[in-house]
C-alpha positions in Angstrom: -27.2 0.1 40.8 -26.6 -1.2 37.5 -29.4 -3.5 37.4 -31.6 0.0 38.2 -29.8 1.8 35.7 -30.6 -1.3 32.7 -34.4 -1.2 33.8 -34.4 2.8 33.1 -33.1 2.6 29.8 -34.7 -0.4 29.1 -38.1 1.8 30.1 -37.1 4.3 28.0 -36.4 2.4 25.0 -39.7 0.9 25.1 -41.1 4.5 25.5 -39.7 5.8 22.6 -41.5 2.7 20.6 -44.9 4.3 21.5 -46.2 6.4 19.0 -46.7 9.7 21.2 -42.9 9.8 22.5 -42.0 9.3 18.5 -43.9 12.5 18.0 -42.5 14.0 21.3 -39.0 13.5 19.9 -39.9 14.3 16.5 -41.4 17.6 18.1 -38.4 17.9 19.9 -36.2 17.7 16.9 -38.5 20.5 15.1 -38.6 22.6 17.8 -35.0 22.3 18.1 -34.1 22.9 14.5 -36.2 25.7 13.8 -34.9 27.8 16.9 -31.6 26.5 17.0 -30.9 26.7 13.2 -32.5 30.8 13.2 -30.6 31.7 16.4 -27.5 29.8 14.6 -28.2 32.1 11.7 -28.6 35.6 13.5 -25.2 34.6 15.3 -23.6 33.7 12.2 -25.0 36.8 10.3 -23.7 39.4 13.3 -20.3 37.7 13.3 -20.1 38.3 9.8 -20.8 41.8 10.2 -18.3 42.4 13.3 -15.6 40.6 11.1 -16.5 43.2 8.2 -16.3 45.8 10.3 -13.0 45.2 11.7 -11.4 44.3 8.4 -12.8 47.6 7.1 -11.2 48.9 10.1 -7.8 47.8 9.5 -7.0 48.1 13.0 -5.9 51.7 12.6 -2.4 50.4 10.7 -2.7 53.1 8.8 -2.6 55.8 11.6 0.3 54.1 12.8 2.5 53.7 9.3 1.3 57.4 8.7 2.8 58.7 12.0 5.9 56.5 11.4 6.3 58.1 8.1 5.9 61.5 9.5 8.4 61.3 12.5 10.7 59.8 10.0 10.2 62.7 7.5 11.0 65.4 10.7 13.8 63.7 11.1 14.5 63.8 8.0 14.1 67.4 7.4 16.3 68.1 10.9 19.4 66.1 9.5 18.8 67.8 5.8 18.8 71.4 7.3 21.6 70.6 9.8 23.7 69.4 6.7 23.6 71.8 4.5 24.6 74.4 7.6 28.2 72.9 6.9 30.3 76.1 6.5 31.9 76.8 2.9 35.5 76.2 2.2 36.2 74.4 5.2 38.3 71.2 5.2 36.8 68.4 7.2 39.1 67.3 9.7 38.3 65.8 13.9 38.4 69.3 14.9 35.6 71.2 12.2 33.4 67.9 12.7 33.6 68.1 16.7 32.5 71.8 16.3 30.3 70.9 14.0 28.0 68.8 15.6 28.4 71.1 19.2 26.3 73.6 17.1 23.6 71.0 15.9 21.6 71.0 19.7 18.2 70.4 17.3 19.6 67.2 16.0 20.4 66.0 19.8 16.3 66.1 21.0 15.7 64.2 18.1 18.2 61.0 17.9 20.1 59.5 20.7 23.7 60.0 18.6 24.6 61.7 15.7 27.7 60.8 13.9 30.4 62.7 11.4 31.6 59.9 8.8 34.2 60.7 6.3 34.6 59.2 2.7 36.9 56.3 4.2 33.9 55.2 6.7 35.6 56.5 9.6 33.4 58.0 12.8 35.6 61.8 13.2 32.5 62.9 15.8 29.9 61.7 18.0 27.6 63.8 19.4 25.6 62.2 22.5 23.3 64.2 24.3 25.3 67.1 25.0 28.2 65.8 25.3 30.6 65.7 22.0 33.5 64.1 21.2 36.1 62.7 18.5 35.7 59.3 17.4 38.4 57.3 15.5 35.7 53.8 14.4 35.3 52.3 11.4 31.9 51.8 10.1 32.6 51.3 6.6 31.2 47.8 6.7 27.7 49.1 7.7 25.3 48.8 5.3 24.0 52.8 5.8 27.4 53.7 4.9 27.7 51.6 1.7 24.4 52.4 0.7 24.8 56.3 0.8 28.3 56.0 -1.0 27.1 53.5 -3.8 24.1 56.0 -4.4 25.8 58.9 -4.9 22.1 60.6 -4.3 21.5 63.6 -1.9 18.6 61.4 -0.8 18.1 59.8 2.9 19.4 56.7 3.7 17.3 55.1 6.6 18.7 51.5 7.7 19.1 49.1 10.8 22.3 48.4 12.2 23.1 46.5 15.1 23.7 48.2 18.4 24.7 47.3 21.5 23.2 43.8 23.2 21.6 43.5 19.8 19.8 45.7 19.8 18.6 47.0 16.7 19.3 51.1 15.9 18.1 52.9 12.7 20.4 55.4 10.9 19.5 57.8 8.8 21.7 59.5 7.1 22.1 62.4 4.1 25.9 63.9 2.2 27.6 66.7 3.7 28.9 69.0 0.9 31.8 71.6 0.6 30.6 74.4 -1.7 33.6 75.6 -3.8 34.1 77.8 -6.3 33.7 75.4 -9.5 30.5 73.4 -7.4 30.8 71.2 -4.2 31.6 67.8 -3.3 30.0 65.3 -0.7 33.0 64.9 1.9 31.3 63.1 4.2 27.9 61.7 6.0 25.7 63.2 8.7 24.3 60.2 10.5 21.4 60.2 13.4 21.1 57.3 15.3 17.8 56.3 17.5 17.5 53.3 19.4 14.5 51.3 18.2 12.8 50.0 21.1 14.0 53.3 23.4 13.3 56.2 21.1 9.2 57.1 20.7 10.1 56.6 16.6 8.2 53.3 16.9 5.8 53.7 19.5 1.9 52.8 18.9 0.4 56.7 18.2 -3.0 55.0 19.2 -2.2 55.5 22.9 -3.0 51.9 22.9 -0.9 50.1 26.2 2.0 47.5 25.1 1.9 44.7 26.6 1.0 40.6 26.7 -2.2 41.4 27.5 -3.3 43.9 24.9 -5.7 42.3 22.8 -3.9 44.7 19.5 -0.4 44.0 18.8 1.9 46.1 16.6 4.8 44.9 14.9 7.0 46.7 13.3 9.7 45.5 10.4 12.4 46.6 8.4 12.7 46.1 4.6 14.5 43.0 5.1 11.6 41.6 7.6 13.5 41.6 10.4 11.3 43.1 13.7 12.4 46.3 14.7 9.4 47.2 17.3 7.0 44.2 19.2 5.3 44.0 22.6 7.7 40.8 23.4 10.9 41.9 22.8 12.1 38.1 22.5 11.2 38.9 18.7 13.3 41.9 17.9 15.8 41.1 15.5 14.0 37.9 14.3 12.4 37.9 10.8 8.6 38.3 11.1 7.4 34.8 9.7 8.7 33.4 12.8 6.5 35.1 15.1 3.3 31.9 14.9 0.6 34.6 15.0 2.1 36.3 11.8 3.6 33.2 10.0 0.6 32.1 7.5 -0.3 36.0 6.9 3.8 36.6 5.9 3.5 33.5 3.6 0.8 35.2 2.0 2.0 38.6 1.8 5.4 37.1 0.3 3.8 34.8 -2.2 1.8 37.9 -3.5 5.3 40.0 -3.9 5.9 41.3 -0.6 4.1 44.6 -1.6 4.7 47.9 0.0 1.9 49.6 -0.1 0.7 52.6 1.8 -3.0 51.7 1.9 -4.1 49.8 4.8 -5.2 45.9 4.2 -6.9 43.4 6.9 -7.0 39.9 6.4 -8.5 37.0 8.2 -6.2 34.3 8.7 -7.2 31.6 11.3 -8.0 32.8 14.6 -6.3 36.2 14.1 -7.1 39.3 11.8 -3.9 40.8 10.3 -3.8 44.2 9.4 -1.4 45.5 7.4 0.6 48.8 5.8 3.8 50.1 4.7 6.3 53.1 5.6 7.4 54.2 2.0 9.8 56.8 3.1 11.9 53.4 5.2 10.8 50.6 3.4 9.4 49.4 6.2 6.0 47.3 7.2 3.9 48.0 10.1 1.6 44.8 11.0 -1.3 44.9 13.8 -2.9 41.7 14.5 -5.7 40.8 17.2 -7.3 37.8 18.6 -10.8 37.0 16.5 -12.0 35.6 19.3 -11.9 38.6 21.3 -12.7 41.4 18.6 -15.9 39.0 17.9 -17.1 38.4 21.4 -16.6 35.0 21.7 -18.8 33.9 19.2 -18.3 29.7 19.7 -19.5 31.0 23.6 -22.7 32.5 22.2 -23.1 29.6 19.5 -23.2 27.0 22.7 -25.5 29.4 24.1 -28.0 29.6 22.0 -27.9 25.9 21.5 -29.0 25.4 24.7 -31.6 27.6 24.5 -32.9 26.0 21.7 -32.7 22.7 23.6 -34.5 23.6 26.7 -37.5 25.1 23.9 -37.3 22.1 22.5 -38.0 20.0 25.2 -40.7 22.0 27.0 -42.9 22.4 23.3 -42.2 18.4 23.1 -43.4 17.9 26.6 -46.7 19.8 25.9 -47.2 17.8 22.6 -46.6 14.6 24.1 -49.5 15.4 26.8 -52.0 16.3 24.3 -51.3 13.1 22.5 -51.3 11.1 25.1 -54.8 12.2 25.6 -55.5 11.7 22.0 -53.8 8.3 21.5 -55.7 6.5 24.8 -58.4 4.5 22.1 -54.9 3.2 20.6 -53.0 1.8 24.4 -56.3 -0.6 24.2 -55.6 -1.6 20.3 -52.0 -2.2 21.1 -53.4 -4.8 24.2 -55.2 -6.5 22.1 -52.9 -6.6 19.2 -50.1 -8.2 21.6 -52.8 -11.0 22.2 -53.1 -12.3 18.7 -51.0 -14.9 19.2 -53.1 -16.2 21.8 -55.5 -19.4 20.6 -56.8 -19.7 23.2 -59.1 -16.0 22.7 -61.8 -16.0 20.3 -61.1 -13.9 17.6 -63.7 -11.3 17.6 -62.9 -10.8 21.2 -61.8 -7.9 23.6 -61.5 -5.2 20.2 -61.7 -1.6 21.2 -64.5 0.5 19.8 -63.6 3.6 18.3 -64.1 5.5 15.1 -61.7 7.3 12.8 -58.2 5.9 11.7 -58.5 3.6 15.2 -61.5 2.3 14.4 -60.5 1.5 10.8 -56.9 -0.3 11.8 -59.2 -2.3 14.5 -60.7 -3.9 11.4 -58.1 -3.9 9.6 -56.6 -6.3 11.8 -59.5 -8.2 12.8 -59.4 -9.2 9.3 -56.1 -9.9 9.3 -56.2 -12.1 11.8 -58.7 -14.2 10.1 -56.4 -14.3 6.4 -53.5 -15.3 9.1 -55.8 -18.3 10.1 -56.7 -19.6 6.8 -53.1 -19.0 5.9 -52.2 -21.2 9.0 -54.3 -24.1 8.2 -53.3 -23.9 4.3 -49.9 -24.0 5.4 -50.4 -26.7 7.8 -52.2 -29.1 5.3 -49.4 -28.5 2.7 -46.5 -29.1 5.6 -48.6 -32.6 6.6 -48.4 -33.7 2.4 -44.4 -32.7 2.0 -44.0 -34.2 5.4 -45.4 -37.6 3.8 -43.5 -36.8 0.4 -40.3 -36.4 1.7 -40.8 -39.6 4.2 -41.9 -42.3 1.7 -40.2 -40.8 -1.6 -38.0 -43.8 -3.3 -35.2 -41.5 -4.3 -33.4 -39.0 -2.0 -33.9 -35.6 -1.9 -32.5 -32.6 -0.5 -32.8 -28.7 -0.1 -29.7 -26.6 -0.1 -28.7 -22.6 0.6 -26.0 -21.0 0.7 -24.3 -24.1 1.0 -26.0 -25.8 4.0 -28.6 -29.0 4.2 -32.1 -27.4 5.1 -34.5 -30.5 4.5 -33.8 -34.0 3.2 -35.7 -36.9 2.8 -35.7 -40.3 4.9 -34.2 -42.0 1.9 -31.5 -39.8 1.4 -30.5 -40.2 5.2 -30.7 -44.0 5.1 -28.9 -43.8 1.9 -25.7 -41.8 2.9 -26.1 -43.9 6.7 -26.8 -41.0 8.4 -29.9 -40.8 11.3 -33.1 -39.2 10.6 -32.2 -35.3 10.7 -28.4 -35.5 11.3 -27.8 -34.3 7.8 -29.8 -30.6 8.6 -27.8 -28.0 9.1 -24.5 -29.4 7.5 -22.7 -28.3 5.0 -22.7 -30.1 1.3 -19.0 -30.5 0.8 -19.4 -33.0 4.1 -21.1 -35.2 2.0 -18.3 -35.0 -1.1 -14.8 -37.2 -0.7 -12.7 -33.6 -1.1 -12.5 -30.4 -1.5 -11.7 -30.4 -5.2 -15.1 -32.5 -6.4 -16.6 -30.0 -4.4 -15.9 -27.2 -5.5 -16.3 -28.7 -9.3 -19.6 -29.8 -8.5 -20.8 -26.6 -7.0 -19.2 -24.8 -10.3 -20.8 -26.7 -12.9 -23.9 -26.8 -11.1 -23.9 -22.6 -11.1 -23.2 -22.6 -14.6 -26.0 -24.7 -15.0 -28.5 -23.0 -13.1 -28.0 -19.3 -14.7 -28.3 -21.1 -18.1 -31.9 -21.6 -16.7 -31.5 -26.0 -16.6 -30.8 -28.4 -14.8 -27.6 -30.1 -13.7 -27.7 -34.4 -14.2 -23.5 -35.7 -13.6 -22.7 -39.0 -11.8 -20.9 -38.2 -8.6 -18.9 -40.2 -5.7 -20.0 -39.1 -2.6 -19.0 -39.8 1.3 -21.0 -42.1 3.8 -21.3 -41.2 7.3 -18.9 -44.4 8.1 -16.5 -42.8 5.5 -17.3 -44.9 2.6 -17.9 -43.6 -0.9 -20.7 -44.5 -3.2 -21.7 -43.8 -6.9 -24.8 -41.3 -7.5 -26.9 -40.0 -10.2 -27.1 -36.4 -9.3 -29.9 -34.0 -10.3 -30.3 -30.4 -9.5 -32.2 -27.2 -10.0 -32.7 -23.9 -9.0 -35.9 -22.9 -6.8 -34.9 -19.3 -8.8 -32.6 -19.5 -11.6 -32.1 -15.7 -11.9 -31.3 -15.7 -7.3 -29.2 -18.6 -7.1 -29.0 -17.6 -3.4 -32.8 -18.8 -3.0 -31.8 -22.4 -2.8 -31.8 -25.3 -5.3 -33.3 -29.1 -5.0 -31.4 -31.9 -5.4 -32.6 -35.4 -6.5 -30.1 -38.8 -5.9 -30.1 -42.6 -7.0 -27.5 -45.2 -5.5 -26.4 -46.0 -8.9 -23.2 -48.1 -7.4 -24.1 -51.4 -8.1 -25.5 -50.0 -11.7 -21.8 -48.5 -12.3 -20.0 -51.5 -11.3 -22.3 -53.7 -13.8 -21.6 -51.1 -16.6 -17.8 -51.4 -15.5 -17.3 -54.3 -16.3 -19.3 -54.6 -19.4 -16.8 -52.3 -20.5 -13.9 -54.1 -19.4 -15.2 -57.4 -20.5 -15.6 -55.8 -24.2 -11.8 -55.0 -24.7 -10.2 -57.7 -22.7 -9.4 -61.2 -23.1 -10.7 -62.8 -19.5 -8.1 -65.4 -19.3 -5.0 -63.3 -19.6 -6.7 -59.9 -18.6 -5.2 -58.6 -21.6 -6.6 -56.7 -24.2 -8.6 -58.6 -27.4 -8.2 -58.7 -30.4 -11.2 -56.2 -31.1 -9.8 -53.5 -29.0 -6.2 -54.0 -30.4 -7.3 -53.6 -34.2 -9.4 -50.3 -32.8 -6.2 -49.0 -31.4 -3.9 -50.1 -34.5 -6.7 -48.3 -36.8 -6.4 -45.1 -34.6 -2.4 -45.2 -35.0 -2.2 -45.9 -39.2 -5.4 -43.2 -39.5 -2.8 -40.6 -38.3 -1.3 -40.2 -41.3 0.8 -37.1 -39.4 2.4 -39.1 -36.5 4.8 -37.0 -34.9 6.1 -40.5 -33.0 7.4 -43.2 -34.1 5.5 -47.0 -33.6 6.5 -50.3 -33.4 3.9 -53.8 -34.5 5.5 -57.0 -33.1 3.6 -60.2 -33.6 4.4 -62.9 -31.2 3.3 -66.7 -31.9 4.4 -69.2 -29.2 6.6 -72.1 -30.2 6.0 -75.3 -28.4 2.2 -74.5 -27.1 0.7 -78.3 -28.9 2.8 -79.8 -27.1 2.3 -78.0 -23.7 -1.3 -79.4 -24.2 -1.0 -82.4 -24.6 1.3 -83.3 -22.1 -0.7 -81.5 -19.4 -4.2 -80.7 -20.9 -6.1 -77.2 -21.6 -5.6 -76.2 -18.1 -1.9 -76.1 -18.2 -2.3 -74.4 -21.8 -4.5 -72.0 -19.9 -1.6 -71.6 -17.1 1.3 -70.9 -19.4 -0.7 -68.5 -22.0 -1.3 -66.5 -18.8 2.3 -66.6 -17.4 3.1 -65.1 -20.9 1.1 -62.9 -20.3 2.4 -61.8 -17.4 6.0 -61.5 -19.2 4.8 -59.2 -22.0 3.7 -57.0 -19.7 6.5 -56.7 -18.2 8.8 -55.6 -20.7 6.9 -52.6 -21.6 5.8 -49.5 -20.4 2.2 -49.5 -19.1 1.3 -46.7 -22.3 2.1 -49.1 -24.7 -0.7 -51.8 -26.2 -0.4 -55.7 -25.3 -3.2 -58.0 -26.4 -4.4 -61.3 -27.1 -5.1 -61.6 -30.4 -6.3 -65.3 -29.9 -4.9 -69.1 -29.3 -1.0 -68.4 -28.7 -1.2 -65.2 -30.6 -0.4 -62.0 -29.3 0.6 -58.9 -30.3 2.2 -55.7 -29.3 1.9 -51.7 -30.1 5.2 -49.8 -29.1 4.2 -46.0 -28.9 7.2 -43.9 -28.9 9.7 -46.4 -29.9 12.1 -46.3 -32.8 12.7 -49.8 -34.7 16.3 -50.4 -33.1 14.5 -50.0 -29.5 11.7 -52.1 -30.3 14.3 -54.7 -31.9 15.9 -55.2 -27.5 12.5 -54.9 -26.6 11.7 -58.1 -28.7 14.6 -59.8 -28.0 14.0 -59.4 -24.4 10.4 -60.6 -24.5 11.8 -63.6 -26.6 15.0 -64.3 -23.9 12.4 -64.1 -20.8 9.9 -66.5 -22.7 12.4 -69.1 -23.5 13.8 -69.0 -20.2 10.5 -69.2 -18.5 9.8 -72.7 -16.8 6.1 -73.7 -15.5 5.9 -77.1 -13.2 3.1 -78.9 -13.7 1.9 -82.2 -11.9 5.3 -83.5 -12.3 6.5 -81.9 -16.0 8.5 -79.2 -17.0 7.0 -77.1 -19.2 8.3 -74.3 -21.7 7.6 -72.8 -24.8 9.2 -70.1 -27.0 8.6 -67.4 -29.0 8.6 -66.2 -32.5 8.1 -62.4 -32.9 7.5 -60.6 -36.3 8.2 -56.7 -36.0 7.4 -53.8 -38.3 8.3 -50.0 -37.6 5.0 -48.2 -38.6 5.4 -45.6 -41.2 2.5 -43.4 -42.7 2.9 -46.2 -45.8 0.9 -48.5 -43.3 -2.3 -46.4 -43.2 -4.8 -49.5 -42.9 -4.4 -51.5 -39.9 -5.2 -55.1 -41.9 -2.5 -54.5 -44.3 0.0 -54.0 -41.3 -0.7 -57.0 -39.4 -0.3 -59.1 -42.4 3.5 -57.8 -42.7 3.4 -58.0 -39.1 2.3 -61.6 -39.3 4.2 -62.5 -42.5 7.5 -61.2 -40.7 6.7 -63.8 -38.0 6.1 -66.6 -40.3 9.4 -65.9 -41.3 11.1 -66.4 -38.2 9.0 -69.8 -37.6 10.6 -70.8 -40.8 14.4 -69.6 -40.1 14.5 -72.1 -37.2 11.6 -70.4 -34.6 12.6 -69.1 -31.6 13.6 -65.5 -33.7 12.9 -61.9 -33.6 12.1 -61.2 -37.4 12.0 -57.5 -39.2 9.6 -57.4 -41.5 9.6 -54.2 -44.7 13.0 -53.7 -45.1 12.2 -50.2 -46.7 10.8 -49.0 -43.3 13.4 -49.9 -41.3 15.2 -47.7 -39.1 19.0 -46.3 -39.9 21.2 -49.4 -38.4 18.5 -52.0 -38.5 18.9 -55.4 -40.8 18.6 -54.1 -44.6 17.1 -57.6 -45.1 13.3 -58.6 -45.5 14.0 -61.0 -42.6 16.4 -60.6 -40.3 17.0 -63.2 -37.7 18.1 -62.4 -34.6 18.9 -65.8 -32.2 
């Protein structure tokens, strides 16, 4: 089964190459477009105008804050009448208020209690139904009650106060007053009670059913926003942001002030419309909300809808396209055969071409003629490949082509060069053919900065053998593009090791003395020169002349070969007593010499006397003989006084002709006047 379903998609893949299933699809996608996008549009449009409609609508709010208002305003008038039927002159006591409200049979149709509250917010009467009867509560913690007292007004107070179960009741409530002769004074409150969710106050006037399934919901709030009337009574009591259908519209209304207003006002928040208006003569808000989804008709329904109806158009307007091109494309199926045998040698080329006219016909030419370009090209390219073939195998230096890092093409003497067989080196990266990392990366840096500077690179590099060995090269580079360093660059090399090694040891051989592998005399006077030019030397230096004592006679006794032997065990000591940044030459015969960088004169005075103990103590056998010589050093402490070199070694020189002539065998300090705080004050000082 899977192998089945591979080949189908496989066919239809290679379907949709074909140019008549591209214009089938692209007819399809038209088609589609076009219907779906006007259908999309007429939808849209009527949506629009149901959701005007219902937000001009309002949902009828209005009806119901207006008959709120108006049962609230009978009310009203019923307790205002009923209080002002007080009679005159009499006293309010349990008795008057209990015969009081037996008279008042009106106010009993219209609340479900009506209460007799004195000036101390104490309940004299109830009056329940029919039945009537003293009270002795206190209610003077109830907000009607405070309000009404604190007011002083003969206005109605209309507020929510808990009743039993918690359930909420409204009271309204207006002064009793005893005329008298000099006026009248409010003695007390004439309250009527109605149970919110009980009493047909708060019922919808629309005739509209409560209930869960009622697509309209009415909610009704106090001025606090706490929910007097709802279809779930789970939400009475509870402040109307909490209910989730309500919450973003009560965020809005509250950010906006909270207005009261008796106008109606819809809004369309979400999936819900929220219509809105308030009861001015409460303070109260009555809020109707509705699902959009079912006020609109299930518009997302009717989008899918038409969606697939503009699919299946669609498809059957691309199916009858894609016939009547197949009919129109059948001169091209026999172009495309032929085209996929161009490739093929072995056909002649003017071969097996379809005849046809028009744009066919024309790109039937057109690739006739390209096929004849593409066999010039071939045998151009093929001549060109056959002379770099024979350049890169008998070239006499190595070369190489790298991109984007890697070995594309080098040359058979490259390869035999870096030990590598013929082709190995293709394909691997240039930092194989570097000792590390760090030359790498160096050589591929200054190579860069070469090549956008539009030249070529030429350094002397150490590079790695396929064994592991390292060799010297001369190193030439350029970019095929210097402004696409990614197109590749050439490289040229020369095996310059044995050429290095030979200019090595030129070098070497020009400052050295080859018997002690010391330095000579030329290179010490270059280095002295260097140290008096500095007329600003921030260290201090030390000159020290050292003439051997006893050398005739180490030649005589055992020739120019033992001469040879002890000049280089000398040597050898010297060298050991100083650092390795210090100077320590052959000046010539038994003469050396030293340069002290960084050494103050009482240093350079041990460091004498040091080389002079190890001399003397030194002993060389030879063929039978003991031999030894000794040492007599002259010493100067370089100041900026000594700025020519010459001048220097003859103090240098002078201060060791002094020792020779206290007794040899001495470490003399010669220029008193540059001496060091603590050294000998004396032109010669001997030290034995």
């Amino acid at each position: 089964m899977p192998a089945i379903l591979d080949k189908l998609v496989k066919a239809a893949l290679a379907r949709l190459g074909s140019l008549k299933w591209r214009l089938a699809l692209a007819s399809i996608s038209v088609i589609g477009l076009s219907v779906g996008s006007t259908a999309l549009l007429v939808v849209h449009d009527a949506d629009q105008r149901a959701e005007r409609t219902i937000l001009d609508s309002t949902l009828d709010v209005d009806t119901v804050s207006r008959t709120i208002g108006s049962r609230l305003l009978s009310r009203d008038v019923a307790l205002k009448r009923a209080a002002g039927d007080w009679p005159a002159h009499t006293a309010l006591t349990e008795a008057s208020a209990t015969d009081f409200l037996r008279g008042q049979s009106v106010l009993a149709t219209l609340f479900s209690r009506v209460w007799l509250v004195d000036e101390q917010g104490r309940l004299l009467a109830e009056a329940n139904g029919s039945q009537v009867e003293a009270r002795q509560v206190d209610v003077a913690n109830y907000l009607f009650y405070q309000r009404a007292w604190s007011t002083g007004a003969a206005a109605t107070s209309t507020t929510v106060e808990p009743g039993l179960q918690g359930r909420p009741q409204i009271v309204m409530s207006v002064p009793v007053v005893i005329r008298a002769a000099k006026g009248g004074r409010t003695v007390a409150l004439l309250c009527g009670v109605v149970q919110a969710d009980m009493d047909k106050l708060l019922t919808d006037p629309t005739g509209r059913p409560a209930g869960p399934d009622d697509p309209i919901d009415t909610i009704v709030t106090d001025d606090t926003g706490r929910i007097l009337s709802s279809s779930d009574p789970r939400w009475l009591q509870h402040d109307v942001g909490e209910d989730t259908r309500l919450h973003d519209a009560v965020l809005r209304w509250r950010a906006e002030g909270a207005p009261l207003e008796a106008n109606a006002w819809t809004w369309r928040i979400g999936s819900q419309f929220v219509a809105m208006a308030a009861v001015p003569q409460a303070g109260w808000m009555v809020f109707r909300t509705a699902s959009a989804d079912l006020l609109l008709g299930q518009p997302l329904k009717a989008r899918r809808e038409t969606l697939w109806m503009s699919a299946a158009v669609a498809i059957v307007g691309a199916g009858l396209i894609a016939a009547f091109c197949h009919w129109l494309l059948k001169p091209m199926v026999l172009l495309e055969r032929r085209a996929l045998l161009l490739l093929d040698e072995r056909l002649p080329p003017d071969s097996q071409w379809p005849k046809a006219s028009g744009e066919i016909g024309h790109l039937s030419e057109v690739l006739q003629h390209v096929l004849a370009l593409r066999a010039a090209s071939r045998r151009r390219s093929e001549e060109l490949l056959a002379l770099m073939r024979a350049l890169m195998l008998h070239a006499p230096v190595g070369i190489g082509f790298v991109r984007d890092g890697r070995i594309e093409l080098v040359s058979q003497r490259l390869s035999d060069t870096l030990g590598y067989p013929e082709d190995e080196l293709v394909g691997q990266p240039l930092r194989k053919l570097l000792p590390d990392e760090a030359q790498h990366e160096t050589l591929m840096a200054s190579a860069l900065a070469a090549f956008v500077r539009d030249r070529s690179y030429r350094a002397e590099h150490q590079l790695r053998q396929r064994d592991g060995n390292t060799l010297w090269a001369y190193v030439q580079g350029a970019a095929l593009d210097p402004e696409n360093t990614q197109a590749g660059s050439i490289w040229i090399l020369s095996d310059i090791t044995e050429l290095r090694a030979q200019r090595d040891q030129l070098h070497w051989s020009a400052s050295h003395d080859s018997l002690t592998r010391l330095f000579n005399r030329r290179e010490f006077m270059r280095r002295l020169e260097q140290t008096c030019a500095n007329r600003r030397r921030a260290e201090s230096t030390c000159l020290l002349m050292v003439d051997l004592d006893g050398f005739k006679a180490v030649n005589d006794s055992g020739g120019h070969a033992a001469g040879d032997a002890m000049l280089q065990d000398v040597a050898e000591l010297l060298a050991s007593q100083v650092r390795d940044s210090d100077t320590v030459a052959r000046l010539g015969g038994d003469e050396f010499a030293l340069l002290l960088h960084g050494c103050g004169l009482n240093q350079a005075v041990v460091i004498a006397e040091k080389i002079r103990a190890s001399v003397n103590a030194h002993r060389r056998e030879w063929k039978g003989h003991e031999l030894r010589v000794g040492t007599s050093i002259g010493l100067i402490h370089l100041s900026t006084r000594h700025s020519d070199a010459e001048k220097a070694m003859a103090v240098a020189d002078a201060a060791c002709y002094t020792a020779k002539r206290l007794g040899k065998n001495r470490v003399a300090i010669g220029g008193a006047r540059e001496t060091a705080p603590g050294a000998p004050a004396s032109a010669a000082a001997a030290f034995s």
